[in-house]
N, C-alpha and C positions, 0 to 999 in steps of 0.2 A: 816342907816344900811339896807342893800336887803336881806328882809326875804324871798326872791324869790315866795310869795303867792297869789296865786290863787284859786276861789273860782268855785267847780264843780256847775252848774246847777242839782236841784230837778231833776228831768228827768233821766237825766245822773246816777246819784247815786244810783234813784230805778232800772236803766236798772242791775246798779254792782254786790247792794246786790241779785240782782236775781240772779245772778252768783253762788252763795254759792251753794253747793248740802252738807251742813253739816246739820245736826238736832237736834230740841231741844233746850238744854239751853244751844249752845255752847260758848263757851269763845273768843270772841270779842277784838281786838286791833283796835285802827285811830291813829296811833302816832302822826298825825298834823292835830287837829278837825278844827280848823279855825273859821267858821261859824256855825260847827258841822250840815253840811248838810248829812253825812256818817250815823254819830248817831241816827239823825231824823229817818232815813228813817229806819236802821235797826230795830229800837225800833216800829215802826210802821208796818212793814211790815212780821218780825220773834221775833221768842221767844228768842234769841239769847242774853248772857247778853255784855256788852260792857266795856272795859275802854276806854278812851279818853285823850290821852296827848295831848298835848300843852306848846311850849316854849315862847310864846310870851304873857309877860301878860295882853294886852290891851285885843287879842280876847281871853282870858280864862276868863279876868272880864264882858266881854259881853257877854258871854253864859251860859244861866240859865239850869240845868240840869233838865232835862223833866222828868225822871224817875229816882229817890235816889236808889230804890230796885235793876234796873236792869243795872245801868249806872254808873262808879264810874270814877271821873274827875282829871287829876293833871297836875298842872303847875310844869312844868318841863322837861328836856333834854331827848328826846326819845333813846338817846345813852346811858342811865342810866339805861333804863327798863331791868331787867331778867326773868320777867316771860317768861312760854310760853302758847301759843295761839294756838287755833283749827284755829282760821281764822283771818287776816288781811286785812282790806282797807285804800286806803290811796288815796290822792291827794298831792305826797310828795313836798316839796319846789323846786325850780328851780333854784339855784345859780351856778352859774362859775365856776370852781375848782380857778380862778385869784381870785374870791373874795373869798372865803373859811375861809381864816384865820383871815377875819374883821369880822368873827364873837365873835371872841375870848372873848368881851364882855360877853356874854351870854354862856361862860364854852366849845364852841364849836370851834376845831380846825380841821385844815388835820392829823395830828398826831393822834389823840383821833379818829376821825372818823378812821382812817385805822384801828387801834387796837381793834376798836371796832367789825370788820368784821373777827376778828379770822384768821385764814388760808389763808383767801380769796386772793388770788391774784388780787388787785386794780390798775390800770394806775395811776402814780399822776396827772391827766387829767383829772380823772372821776370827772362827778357834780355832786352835793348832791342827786339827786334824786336816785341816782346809789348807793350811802351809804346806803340808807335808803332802796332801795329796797333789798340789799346784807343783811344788817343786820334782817331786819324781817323775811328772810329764816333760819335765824340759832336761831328767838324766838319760831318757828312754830314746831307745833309735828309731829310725824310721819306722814301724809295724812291731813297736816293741809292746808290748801287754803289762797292764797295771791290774791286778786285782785288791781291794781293799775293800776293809769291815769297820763300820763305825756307824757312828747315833744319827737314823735317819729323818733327824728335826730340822733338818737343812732345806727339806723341800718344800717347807710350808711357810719358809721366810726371805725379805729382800736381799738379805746377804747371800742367803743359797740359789736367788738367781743366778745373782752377779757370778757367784760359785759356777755354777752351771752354765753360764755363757763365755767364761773364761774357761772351763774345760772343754768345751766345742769348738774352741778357737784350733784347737791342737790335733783333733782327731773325734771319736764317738764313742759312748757309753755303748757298747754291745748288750750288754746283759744290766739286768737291774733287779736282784733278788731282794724282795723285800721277806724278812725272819720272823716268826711267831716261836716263843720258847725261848732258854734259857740259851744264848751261844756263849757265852762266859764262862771262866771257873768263878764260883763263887755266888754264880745267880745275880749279876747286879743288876737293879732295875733301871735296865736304856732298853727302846728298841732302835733296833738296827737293819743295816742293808748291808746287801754285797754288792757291788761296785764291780764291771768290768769294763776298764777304756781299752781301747787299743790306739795309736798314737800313728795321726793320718789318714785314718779310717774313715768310714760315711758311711750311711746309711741308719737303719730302724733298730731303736730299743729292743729287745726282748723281756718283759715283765715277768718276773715269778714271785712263786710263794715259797718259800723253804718252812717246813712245820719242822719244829725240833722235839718229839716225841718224851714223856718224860723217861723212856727207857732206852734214848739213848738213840733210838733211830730217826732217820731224816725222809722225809717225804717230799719232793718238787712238785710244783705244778705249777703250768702254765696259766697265765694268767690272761693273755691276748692273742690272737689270730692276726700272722702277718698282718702290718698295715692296720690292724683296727685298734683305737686307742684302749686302753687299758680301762677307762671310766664310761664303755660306752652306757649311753641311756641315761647318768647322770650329769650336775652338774653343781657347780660353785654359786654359793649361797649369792655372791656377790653380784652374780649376773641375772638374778630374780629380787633383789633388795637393796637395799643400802644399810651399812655398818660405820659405826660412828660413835665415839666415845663421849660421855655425858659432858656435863657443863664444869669446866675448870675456874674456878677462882680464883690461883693462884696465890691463896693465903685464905683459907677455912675460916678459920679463928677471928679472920676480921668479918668475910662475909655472911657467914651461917650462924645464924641466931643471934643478928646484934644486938646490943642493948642500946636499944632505941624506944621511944614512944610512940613515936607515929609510923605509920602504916603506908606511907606514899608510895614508897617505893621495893614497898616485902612482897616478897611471891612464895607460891610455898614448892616445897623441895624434897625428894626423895633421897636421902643420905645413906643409908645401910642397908645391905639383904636384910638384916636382923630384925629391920622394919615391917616384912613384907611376909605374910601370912597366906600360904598355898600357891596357887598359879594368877594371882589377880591380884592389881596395885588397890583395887576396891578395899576402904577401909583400913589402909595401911596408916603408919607411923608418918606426919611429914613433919618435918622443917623449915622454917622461914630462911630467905636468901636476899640480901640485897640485892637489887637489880637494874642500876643506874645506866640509863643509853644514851648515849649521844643528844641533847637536847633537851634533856628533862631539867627542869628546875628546881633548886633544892633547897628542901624547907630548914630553916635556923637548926632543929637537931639535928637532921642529917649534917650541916656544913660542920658545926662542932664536933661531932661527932666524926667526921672524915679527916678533920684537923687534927683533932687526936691521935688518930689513927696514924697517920702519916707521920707523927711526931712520934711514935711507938717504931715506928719502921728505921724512919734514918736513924733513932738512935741503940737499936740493935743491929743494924746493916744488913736486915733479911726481913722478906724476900729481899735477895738481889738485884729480880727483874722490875719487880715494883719499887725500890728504893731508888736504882737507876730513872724512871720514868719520874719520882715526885722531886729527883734534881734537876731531870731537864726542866721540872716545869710543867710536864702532859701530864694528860686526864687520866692518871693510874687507875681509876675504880671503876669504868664502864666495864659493864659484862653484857655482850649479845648472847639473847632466849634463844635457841634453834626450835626449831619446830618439833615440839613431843612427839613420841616414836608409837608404834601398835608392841612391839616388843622390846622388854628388855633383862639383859642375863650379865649377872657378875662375875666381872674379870677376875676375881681370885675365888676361888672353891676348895674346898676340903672333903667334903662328905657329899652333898644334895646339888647335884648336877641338875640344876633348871632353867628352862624360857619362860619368863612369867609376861602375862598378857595385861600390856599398860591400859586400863580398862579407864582409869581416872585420868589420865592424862597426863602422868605428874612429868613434871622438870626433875631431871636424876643428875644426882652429880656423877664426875666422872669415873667414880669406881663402877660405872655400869656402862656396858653395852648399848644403844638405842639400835633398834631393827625395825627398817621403816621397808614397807611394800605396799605396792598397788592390786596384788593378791587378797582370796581372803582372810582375814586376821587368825583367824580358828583353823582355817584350811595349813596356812603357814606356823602355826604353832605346835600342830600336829607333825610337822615334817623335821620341827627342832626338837622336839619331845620326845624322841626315842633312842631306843639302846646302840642301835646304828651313828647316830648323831655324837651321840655320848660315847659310846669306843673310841670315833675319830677325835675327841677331844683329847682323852685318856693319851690316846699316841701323839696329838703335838702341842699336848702343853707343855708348859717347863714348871720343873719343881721350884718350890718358891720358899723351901724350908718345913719341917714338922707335919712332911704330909700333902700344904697347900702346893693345889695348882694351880698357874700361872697363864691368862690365857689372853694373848695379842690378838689386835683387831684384826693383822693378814689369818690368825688362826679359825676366826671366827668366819670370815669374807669366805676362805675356802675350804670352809665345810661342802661334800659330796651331800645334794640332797637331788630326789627326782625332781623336776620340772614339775611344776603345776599343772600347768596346758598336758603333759605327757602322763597323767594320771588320768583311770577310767571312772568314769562316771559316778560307778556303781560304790567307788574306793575312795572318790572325791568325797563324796555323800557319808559315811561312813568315818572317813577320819573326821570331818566338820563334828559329826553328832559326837566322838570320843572325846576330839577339842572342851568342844561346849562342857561334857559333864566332866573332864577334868578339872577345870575352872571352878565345875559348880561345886566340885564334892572334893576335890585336892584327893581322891581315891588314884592311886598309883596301878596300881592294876590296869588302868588307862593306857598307858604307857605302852605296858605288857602287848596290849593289843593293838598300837597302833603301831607297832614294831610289828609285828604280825604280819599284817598287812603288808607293811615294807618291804615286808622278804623280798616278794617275788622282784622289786624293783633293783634293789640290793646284791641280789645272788646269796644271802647268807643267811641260813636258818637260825644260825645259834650266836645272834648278837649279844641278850644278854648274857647270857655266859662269859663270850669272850671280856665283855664290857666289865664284868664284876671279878674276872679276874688282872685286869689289868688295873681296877680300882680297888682292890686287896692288897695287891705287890706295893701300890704306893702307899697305902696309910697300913701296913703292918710293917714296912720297914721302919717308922719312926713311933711304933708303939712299942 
């Protein structure tokens, strides 16, 4: 069973409880001690008394209570607790909303978790750590304080809206440290945030950067100036372009590469990266697709051939979606062409992070990205093409197994790039000509330099680095 745990570093935990601005002997929640490295450090550090739950009971009989007086310990379901609390920390679990319900063992379901958040409007999407933090907002008193550590892939998706407009209902995120380096024992590769609400509260974020040195020391910095947002000068890919997933068939095997004779109605098709040869769809691998629209008339092979097909569906009962439509009766095989894109980049990756420039035009199916703008093509491909680009992927992909990462269209929409119009002339000119001879020579060292350039737009000297080690920790864990 994936109790999704992880255990924060000593370090990490005194950086949290420094967080508290409460006083005294205020009243303490960990709803998941684990290690009880939260407790340690409160007990040591403030006068603060503490409770400590715990569901799991191998680490509740491994942790010996340091202090009877001021520390009171129970094995048991932190979706059972009513008390409330001046303050809460947490290192909440990390499970799936897929796995959710294999917890049911241990009294815990998606049902009981949503009831448990009262009013709260929840995604059935959300993962536990998303319960746990909704839920200790509504155990916390008036100006009570929540600090919590967990995997900050929430913010570059629709459930971690909703996440975040459901935690503003209640009070404000004060603080919002975003971590570089290992906070974990054991190094697991998540990143992560710190998290501070306070509950009633109003007003302005505060952004940081926590660096976790590898010897052990912490380094803060501020990331924003009162009032100024955190991202100034850039901006989301999605407000310069359009993001849009290739053409869906809805059953491959019938529509790419039929066996057919005639040619009425084939268009040709981009299927795999594996097709696609440096930074240009010029001279790629295609595939034929059928392509029947609304009105077209259909010659003797294609109708036997569609007949067949149909006859292959209902009597394996899949697709679903298409066997349902050939018992109503509807036209199951119409596929609408979207309009070919200037860019496009595959949504699963491993190794060779690329925007490759649709120079042919092609029709992609939907294991690709299209990236359509009224920018120019070369100018915009330069600004997807570097190590800056490529970090921010590295941080909100999701692993997708052996390595592969995993990369959604909100992921792709809000990529940070600079404004086009907000580049200098001299720089516009410049990425254009790097553009160009990356296409023409697939020479990588391109890159190098068009990153370069970005710095100053950026703030960050040392992209690739950072980029090649966050794309190490992912493919040598599964080597």
């Amino acid at each position: 069973m994936n109790l999704g745990q992880v255990y924060t570093k000593r370090i990490v935990a005194d950086y949290m409880v420094g967080l508290f601005t409460l006083k005294g002997k205020a009243k303490m929640l960990d709803p998941c001690f684990g290690h009880g490295v939260f407790i340690n450090s409160v007990l040591e550090n403030t006068e603060f008394l503490i409770d400590g739950v715990e569901i799991d009971e191998k680490s509740f009989s491994l942790f010996e209570n340091p202090n009877t007086r001021r520390c009171s310990l129970k094995n048991c379901d932190f979706f059972d607790i009513e008390d409330m609390y001046d303050g809460i920390i947490m290192n909440p679990p990390y499970v799936r909303q897929e796995e959710l319900n294999a917890l049911q063992p241990l009294g815990v379901s998606k049902q009981k978790l949503q009831t448990s958040c009262g009013l709260m409007t929840i995604s059935s999407k959300a993962n536990l750590y998303m319960y746990f933090f909704l839920r200790s907002i509504l155990l916390l008193r008036d100006g009570g304080e929540l600090i919590a550590i967990f995997p900050n892939s929430w913010t570059n998706t629709p459930v971690g809206k909703q996440f975040y407009e459901q935690i503003c209902h209640y009070g404000c995120i004060t603080d919002f440290i975003n971590i570089e380096g290992e906070a974990f024992e054991g190094s697991p590769m998540v990143d992560v945030c710190i998290l501070k609400f306070v509950r009633g509260e109003s007003g302005n974020t505060k952004y940081k950067q926590m660096t976790i040195c590898p010897t052990g020391v912490l380094s803060i910095a501020s990331l924003n100036k009162p009032g100024e947002n955190k991202t100034t000068g850039l901006v989301e890919l999605q407000t310069v372009a359009k993001v849009r997933r290739g053409i869906t068939t809805g059953f491959n095997k019938l529509f790419v590469n039929p066996t057919l004779f005639t040619r009425d109605h084939l268009v040709e098709i981009l299927s795999s990266p594996k097709n696609i040869k440096g930074y240009s769809t010029n001279h790629c691998k295609l595939d034929t697709m059928l392509a029947i629209k609304d009105g077209d008339v259909l010659n003797e092979d294609e109708t036997n051939y569609l007949e067949n097909c149909s006859s292959v569906i209902l009597k394996e009962g899949k697709p679903q979606t298409l066997k349902s439509m050939i018992e109503k009766g509807q036209p199951w095989y119409y596929i609408t062409l979207p309009e070919t894109a200037q860019i496009i980049f595959s949504y699963i990756v491993r190794s060779n992070l690329k925007f490759v420039l649709n120079e042919g035009r092609c029709n992609v199916r939907d294991n690709f990205y299209m990236i359509s703008s009224s920018h120019n093509q070369y100018l915009l491909l330069a600004l997807l093409n570097n190590y800056h680009v490529f970090r921010q992927l590295e941080l909100c992909g999701k692993s997708y197994g052996k390595g592969v990462l995993k990369l959604q269209t909100y992921d792709i929409s809000d990529i940070k790039i600079p404004h086009p119009t907000a580049l200098s002339k001299e720089d516009t000119d410049r990425l254009i000509k790097l553009s160009e001879d990356l296409v023409a020579t697939s020479n990588e060292g391109k890159i190098e330099a068009i990153s370069d350039i970005l710095n100053t737009y950026y703030g960050v000297e040392d992209a690739k680095d950072k980029f090649l080690e966050l794309k190490s920790k992912r493919l040598t864990k599964y080597e």
